[in-house]
C-alpha positions in Angstrom: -55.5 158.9 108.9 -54.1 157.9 105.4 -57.6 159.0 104.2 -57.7 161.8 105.0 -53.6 162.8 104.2 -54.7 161.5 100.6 -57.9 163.8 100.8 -56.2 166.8 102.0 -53.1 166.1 99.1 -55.6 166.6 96.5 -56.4 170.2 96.5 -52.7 171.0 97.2 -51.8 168.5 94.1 -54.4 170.8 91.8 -53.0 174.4 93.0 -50.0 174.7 90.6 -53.1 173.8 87.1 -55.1 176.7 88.7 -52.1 178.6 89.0 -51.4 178.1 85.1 -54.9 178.9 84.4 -54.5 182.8 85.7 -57.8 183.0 87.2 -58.3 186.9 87.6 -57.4 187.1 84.0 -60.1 184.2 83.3 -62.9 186.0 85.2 -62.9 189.3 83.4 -62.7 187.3 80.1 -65.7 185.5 81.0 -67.1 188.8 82.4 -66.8 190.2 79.4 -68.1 187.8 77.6 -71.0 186.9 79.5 -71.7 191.2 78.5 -71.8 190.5 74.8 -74.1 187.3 75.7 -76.6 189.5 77.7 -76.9 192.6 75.5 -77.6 190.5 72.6 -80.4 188.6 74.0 -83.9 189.5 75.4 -85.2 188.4 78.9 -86.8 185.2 78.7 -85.4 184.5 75.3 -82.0 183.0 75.6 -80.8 179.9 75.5 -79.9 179.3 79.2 -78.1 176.0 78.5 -76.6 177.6 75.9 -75.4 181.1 77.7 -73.3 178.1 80.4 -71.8 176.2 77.8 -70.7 179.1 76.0 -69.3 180.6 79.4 -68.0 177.2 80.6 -66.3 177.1 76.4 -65.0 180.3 76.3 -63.3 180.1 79.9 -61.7 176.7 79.5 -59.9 178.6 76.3 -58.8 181.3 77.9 -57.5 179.1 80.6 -55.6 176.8 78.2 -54.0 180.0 76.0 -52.8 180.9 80.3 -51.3 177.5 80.3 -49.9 177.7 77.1 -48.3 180.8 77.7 -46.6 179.7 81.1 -45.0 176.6 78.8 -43.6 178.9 76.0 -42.8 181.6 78.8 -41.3 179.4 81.3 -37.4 180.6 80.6 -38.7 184.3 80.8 -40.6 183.8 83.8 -37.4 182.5 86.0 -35.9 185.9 84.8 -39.0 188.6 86.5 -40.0 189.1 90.0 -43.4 189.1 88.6 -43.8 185.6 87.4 -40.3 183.5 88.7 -42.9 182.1 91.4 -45.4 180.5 88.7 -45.4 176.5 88.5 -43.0 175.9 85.8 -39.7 178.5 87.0 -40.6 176.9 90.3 -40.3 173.4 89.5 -43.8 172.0 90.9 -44.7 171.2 87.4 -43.2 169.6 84.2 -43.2 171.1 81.1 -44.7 168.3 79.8 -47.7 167.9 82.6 -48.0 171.9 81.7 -48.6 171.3 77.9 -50.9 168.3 78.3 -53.0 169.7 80.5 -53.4 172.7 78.5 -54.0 171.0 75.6 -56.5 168.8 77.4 -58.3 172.4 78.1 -58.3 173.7 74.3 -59.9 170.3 73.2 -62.3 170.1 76.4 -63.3 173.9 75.1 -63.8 173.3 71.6 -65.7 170.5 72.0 -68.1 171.9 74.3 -68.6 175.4 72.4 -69.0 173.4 69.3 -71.4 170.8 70.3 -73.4 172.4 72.7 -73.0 176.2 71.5 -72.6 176.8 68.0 -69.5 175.8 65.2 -68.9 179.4 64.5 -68.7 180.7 68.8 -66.3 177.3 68.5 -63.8 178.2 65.9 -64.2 182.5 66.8 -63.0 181.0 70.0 -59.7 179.0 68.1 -58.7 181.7 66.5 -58.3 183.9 69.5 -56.4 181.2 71.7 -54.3 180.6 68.3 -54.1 184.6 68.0 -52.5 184.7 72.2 -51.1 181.4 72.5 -49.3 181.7 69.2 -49.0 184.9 67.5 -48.8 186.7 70.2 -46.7 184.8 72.7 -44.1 182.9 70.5 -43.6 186.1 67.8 -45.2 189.3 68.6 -44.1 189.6 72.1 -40.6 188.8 70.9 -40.4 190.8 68.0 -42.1 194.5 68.2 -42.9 197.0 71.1 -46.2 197.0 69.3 -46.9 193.3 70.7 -49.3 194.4 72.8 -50.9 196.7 70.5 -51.8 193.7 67.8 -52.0 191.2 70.5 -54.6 192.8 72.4 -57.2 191.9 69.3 -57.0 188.3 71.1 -58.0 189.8 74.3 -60.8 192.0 73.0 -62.6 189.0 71.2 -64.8 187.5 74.1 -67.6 189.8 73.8 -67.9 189.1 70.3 -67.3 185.2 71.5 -70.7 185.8 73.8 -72.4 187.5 70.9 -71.5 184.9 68.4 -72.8 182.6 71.0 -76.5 183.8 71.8 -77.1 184.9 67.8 -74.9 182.3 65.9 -73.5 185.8 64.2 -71.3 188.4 64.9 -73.1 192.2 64.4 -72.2 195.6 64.6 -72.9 196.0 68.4 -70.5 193.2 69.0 -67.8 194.4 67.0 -68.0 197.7 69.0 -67.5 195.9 72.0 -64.1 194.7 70.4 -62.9 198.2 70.0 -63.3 199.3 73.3 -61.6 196.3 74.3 -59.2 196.4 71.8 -58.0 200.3 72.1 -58.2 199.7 75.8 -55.7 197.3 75.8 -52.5 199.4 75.1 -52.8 202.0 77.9 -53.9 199.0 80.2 -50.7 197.1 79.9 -48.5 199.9 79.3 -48.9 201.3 83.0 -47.8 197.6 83.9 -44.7 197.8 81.9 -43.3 200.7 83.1 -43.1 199.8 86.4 -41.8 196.5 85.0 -39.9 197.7 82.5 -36.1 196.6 84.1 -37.5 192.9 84.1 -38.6 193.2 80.7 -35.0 194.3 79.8 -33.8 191.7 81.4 -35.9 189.1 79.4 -35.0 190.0 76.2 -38.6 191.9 75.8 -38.6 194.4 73.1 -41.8 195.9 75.6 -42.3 199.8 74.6 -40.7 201.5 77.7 -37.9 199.4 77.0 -37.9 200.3 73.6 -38.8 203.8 73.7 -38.3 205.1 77.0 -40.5 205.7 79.9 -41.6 209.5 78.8 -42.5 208.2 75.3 -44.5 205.1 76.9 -46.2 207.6 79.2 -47.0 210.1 76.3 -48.9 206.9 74.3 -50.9 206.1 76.9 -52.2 209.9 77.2 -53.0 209.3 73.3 -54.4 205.9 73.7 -56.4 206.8 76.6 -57.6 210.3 75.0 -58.8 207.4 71.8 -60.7 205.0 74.3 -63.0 207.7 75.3 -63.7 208.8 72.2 -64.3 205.0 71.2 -66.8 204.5 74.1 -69.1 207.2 73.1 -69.6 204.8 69.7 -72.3 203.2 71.6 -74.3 205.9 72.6 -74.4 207.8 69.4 -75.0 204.2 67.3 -77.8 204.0 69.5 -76.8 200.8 71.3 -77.1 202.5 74.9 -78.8 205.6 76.2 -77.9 208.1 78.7 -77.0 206.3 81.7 -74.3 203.9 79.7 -73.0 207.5 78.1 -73.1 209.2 81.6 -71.2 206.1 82.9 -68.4 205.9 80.1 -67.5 210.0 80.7 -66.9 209.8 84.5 -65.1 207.1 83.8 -63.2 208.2 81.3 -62.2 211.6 83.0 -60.9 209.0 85.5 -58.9 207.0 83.3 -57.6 210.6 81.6 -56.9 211.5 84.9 -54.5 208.9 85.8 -53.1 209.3 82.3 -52.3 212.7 82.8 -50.7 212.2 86.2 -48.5 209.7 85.2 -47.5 211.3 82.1 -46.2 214.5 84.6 -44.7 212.5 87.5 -40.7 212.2 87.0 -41.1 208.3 88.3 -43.3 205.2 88.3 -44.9 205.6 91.4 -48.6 206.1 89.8 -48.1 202.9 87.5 -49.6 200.3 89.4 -52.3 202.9 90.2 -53.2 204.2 87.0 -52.9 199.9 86.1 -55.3 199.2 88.7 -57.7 202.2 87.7 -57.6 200.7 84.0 -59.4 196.8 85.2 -61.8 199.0 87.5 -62.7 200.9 84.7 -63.0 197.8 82.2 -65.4 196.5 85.1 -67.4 199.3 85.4 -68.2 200.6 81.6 -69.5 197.1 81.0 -71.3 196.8 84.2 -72.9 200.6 82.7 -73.5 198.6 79.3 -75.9 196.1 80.8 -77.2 198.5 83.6 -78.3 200.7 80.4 -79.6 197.9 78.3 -82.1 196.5 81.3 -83.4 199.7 81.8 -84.3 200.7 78.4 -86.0 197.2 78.3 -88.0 197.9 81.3 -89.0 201.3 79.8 -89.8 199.6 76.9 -91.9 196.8 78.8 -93.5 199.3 80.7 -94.5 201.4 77.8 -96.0 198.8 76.3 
């Protein structure tokens, strides 16, 4: 009976590390990177030892710059709704166990990305946790309402993480990726921040619908969103995808302009969370449109030959 009381203890001991790790977030990042891996490569030519290490790398970054971030955040977090449950404002974690654990994660990560990957996926990778871990957390957050603006270049780097990765270089194609990523970013987080925009002000957070108001916030993510689309038609006309990526990117992108629009003419919040959730659909989907494209014009290709 003591057995299995230790056994079942275990996973329960572990749930507060995942919960630093912020899993969702970690998946797309590893989606997206594992997009950038798969469009630079051919069929049958990759690395597939490499392609898991690099995945296996890149996440155990981005879940240490997570656990970093509940460490330097933990005095904000016990002041939003959002976050006062995490591990830290609730006590089931130290500080200390927090910082060592995501420490242990960054080392664990470089090592593997540069011994089984490639030195330049490896320090790519260093620079981005340094870029949210650091810049962002401890002094942009604090600092600007464009935090999330500058911040977000941190976010948008996996894909050139994956690229840099299968190819040992970072291209053209990959850098697009980034942008897309990058300008996608703003209007993203934006949504978020309006609805949480009272917690924010409580924290301290110089966020832009703190900043600037909610009707200024809304109008920038009109603009930002109107700049996204335009952004994801680079790949089509650079001849990087075909028609069924650019097909993809303009439904979606009515969608997302859509949303935009609605939330920019509501009086309230109510379409924040919606127009928030529409954004990581929309993420999912123009990627999933990337590779959908890039397979098929292999195939063609194949066939053709």
């Amino acid at each position: 009976m003591n057995g299995m009381s230790a056994t079942l203890a275990l996973p329960q001991g572990w749930r507060p590390y995942l919960q630093l790790c912020k899993l969702k977030v970690v998946a797309l990042i590893v989606f997206t990177a594992l997009v950038g891996m798969l469009l630079a490569g051919e069929p049958g030519e990759m690395d597939l030892a490499r392609v898991f290490f690099g995945l296996v790398g890149i996440g155990l970054a981005a879940a240490s710059g997570a656990a970093f971030n509940h460490v330097i955040d933990h005095h904000i977090d016990t002041l939003m709704a959002r976050t006062r449950d995490r591990p830290l404002p609730r006590s089931r974690l130290t500080q200390r166990s927090a910082l060592v654990f995501a420490t242990a994660l960054a080392v664990v990560s470089m090592v593997v990305l540069t011994l089984l990957v490639n030195p330049l996926t490896a320090l790519l990778t260093f620079i981005a946790l340094i870029g949210y871990a650091v810049i962002y957390t401890i002094f942009l957050k604090r600092s600007t309402p464009q935090n999330i603006v500058w911040g977000g270049a941190a976010g948008a780097a996996p894909p050139i993480l994956g690229w840099a990765a299968v190819t040992g270089e970072v291209s053209q194609e990959a850098l697009l990726l980034f942008l897309i990523i990058f300008v996608w970013t703003p209007p993203h987080f934006w949504a978020l921040a309006i609805r949480r925009r009272a917690e924010y002000a409580r924290a301290g957070l110089p966020m832009l619908p703190v900043t600037h108001g909610v009707p200024y916030t809304k109008c920038q993510i009109v603009l930002y969103t109107l700049l996204l689309v335009s952004v994801t038609l680079l790949p089509f006309l650079t001849r990087m995808s075909g028609l069924i990526y650019l097909s993809g990117a303009i439904s979606l992108g009515i969608g997302f302009l859509w949303y935009a629009i609605r939330l920019y003419r509501e009086e309230g919040d109510s379409l924040a969370m919606k127009t928030f959730g529409y954004s990581i659909f929309y993420l999912s989907c123009l990627f999933a449109f990337l590779l959908l494209d890039h397979y098929v014009r292999i195939a063609i290709r194949y066939w053709l030959s």
